[in-house]
KEVEX-544064 format. One record per residue (C-alpha): x, z, y; residue number from 1. Coordinates in Angstrom, 3 decimals, decimal comma, padded with zeros to 6 digits, m for minus. Each point is the difference from the previous one (the first is absolute). Example, Ala and Ser with C-alpha at 12.3 -4.5 7.8 and 13.67 -1.06 7.14 Angstrom:
<rs>
{r {012,300 007,800 m004,500} 1}
{r {001,370 m000,660 003,440} 2}
</rs>
This chain:
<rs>
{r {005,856 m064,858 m072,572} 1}
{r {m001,216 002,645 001,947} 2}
{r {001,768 003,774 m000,240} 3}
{r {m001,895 002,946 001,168} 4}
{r {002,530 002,803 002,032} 5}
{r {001,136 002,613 m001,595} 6}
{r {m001,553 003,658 000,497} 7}
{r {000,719 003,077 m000,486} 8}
{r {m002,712 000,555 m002,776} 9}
{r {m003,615 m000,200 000,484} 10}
{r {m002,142 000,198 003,431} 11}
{r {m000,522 003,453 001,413} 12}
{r {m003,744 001,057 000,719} 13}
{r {m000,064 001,997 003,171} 14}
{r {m000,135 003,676 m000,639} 15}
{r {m003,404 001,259 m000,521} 16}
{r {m000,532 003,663 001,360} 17}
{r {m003,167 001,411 m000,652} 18}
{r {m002,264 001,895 002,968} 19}
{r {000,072 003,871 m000,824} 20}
{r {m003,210 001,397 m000,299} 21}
{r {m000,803 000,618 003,591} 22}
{r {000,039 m003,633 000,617} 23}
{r {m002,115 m000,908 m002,702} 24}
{r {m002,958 002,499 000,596} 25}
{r {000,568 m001,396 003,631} 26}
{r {m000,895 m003,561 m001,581} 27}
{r {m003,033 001,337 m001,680} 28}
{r {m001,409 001,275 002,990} 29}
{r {000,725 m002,784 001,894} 30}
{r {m002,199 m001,627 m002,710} 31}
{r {m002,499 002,515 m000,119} 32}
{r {000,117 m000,560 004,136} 33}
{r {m000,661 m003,951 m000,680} 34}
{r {m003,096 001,603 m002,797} 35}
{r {m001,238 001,838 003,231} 36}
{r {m000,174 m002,808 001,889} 37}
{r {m002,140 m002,175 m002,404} 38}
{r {m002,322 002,760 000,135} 39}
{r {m000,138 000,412 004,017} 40}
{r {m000,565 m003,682 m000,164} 41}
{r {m002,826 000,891 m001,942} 42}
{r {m001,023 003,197 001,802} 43}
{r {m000,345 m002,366 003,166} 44}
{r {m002,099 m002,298 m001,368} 45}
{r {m002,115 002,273 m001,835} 46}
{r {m000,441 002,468 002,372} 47}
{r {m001,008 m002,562 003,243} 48}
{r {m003,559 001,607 m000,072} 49}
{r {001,500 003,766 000,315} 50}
{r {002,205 m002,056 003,059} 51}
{r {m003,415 m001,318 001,662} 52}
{r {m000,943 003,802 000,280} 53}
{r {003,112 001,107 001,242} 54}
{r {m000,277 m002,770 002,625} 55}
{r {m003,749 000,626 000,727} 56}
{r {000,110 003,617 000,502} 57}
{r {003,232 m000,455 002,174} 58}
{r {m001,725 m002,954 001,933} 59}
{r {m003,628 m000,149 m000,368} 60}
{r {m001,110 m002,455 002,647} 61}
{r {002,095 m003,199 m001,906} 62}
{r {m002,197 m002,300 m000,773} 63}
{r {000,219 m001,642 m003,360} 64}
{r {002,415 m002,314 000,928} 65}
{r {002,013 002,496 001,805} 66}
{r {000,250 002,123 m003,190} 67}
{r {000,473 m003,336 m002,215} 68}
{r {003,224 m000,603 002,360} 69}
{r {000,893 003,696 m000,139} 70}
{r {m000,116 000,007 m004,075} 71}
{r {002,039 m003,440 m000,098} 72}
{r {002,290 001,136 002,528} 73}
{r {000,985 002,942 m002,033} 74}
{r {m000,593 m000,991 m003,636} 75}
{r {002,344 m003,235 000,265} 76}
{r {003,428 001,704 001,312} 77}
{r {m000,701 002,718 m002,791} 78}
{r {m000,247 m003,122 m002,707} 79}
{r {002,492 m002,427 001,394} 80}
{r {002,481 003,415 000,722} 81}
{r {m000,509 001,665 m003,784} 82}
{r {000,802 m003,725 m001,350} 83}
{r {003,332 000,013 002,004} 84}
{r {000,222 003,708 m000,935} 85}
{r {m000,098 m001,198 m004,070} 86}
{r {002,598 m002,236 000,604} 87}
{r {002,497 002,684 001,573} 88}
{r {m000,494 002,447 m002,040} 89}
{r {000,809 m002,113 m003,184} 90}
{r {003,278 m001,938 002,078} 91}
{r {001,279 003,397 000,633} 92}
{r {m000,230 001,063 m003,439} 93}
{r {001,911 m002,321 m001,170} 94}
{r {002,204 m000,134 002,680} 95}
{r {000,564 003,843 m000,166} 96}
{r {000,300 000,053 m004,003} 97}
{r {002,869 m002,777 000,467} 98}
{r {002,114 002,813 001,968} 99}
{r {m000,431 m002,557 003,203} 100}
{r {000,803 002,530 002,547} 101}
{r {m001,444 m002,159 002,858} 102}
{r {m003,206 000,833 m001,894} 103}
{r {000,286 003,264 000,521} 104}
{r {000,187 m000,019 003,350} 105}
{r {m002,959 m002,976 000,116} 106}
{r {m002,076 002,660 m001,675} 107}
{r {000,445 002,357 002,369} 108}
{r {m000,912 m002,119 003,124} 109}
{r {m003,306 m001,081 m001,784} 110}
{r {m000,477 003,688 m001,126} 111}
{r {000,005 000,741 003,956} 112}
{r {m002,226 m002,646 000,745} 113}
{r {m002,593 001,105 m002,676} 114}
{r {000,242 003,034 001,824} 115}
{r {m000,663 m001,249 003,230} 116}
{r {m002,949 m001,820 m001,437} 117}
{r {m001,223 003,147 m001,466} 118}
{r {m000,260 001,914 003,505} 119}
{r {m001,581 m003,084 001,345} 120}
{r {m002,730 m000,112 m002,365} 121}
{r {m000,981 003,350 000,856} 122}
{r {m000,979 m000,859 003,122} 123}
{r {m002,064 m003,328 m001,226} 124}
{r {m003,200 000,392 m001,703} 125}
{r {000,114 m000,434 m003,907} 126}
{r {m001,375 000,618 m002,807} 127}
{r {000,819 003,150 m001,733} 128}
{r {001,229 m001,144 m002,874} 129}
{r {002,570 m002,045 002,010} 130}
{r {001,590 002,714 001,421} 131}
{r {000,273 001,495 m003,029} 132}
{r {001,417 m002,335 m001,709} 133}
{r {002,467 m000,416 002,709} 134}
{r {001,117 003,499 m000,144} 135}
{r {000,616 m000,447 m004,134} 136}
{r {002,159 m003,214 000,730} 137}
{r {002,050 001,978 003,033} 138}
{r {000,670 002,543 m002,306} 139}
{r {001,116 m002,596 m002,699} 140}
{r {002,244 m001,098 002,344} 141}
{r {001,244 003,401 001,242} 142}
{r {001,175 000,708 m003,370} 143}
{r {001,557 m003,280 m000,667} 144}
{r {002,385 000,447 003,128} 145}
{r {000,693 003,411 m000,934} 146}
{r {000,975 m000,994 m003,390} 147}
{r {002,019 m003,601 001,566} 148}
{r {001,924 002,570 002,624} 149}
{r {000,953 002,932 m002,493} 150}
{r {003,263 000,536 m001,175} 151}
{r {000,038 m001,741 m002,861} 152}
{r {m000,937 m003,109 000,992} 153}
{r {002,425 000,079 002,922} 154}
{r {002,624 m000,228 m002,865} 155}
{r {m001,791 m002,809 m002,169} 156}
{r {m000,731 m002,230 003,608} 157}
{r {004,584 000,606 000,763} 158}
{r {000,399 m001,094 m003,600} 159}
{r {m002,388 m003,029 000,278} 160}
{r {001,569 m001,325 003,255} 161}
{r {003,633 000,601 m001,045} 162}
{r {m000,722 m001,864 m003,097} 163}
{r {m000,763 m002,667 002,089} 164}
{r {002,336 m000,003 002,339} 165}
{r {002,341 m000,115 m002,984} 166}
{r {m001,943 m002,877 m001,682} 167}
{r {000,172 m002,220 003,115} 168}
{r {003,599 000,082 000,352} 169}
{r {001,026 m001,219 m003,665} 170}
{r {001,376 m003,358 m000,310} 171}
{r {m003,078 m002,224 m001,351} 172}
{r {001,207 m003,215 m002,306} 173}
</rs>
């Protein structure tokens, strides 16, 4: 007959600690910022025709092929970089309102490259509403590092990782 050890009572469920309130408006926006990106999709699809102008009036011997390559060219790393952009957005949301501190920093880093992709775009030809929209999602994402680096969520990221830390050292049955 089989005789289960002993314990000391039943299983403990690892401590829960809940994100103050600066991480959890940062989680919102990062939502909001994965929102904004559906809609750039959008905005880049919708707005090719506004692109042909912009391309036109910056190049106007292309032929129609030329400005068929130019439109592609351009319109496919917006789509293909706003679906990757969706996905980010929502891992680090989760990521961040889990208190994963590595997330924080992840954020960052993309938050830098966004930038960086910003300042490019200025220099490429685009549709206005692109580089609107762009602005409104770099400004999302402004305010979500603000609120992921501020003082109080310095404290909830120490907890989270101690907690761990703690949590990986107990004796497992």
């Amino acid at each position: 007959m089989y005789t289960p050890y002993p314990t000391s009572g039943p299983a403990q469920e690892p401590e829960q600690i809940q994100p103050p309130r600066s991480v959890l408006n940062a989680v919102k926006l990062m939502y909001a910022g994965a929102a904004l990106e559906v809609l750039a999709v959008i905005i880049a699809v919708v707005t090719i025709g506004s692109l042909k102008s912009a391309i036109l009036a910056r190049h106007p011997a292309y032929t129609a092929a030329s400005l068929h390559t130019a439109e592609v060219a351009r319109t496919v790393p917006l789509v293909i970089g706003g679906l990757i952009a969706i996905g980010l957005w929502l891992w680090m949301a989760w990521a961040n309102g889990k208190g994963r501190s590595w997330a924080r920093v992840v954020s960052a880093v993309f938050f830098g490259i966004n930038t960086l992709d910003l300042l490019i775009s200025l220099l490429m030809v685009h549709a206005v509403a692109a580089l609107i929209i762009g602005v409104v999602i770099w400004l999302v994402g402004l305010g979500a590092i603000a609120l992921l680096f501020g003082k109080e969520s310095g404290s909830f990221y120490k907890q989270q990782s101690a907690t761990r830390a703690r949590q990986s050292h107990e004796v497992r049955p």
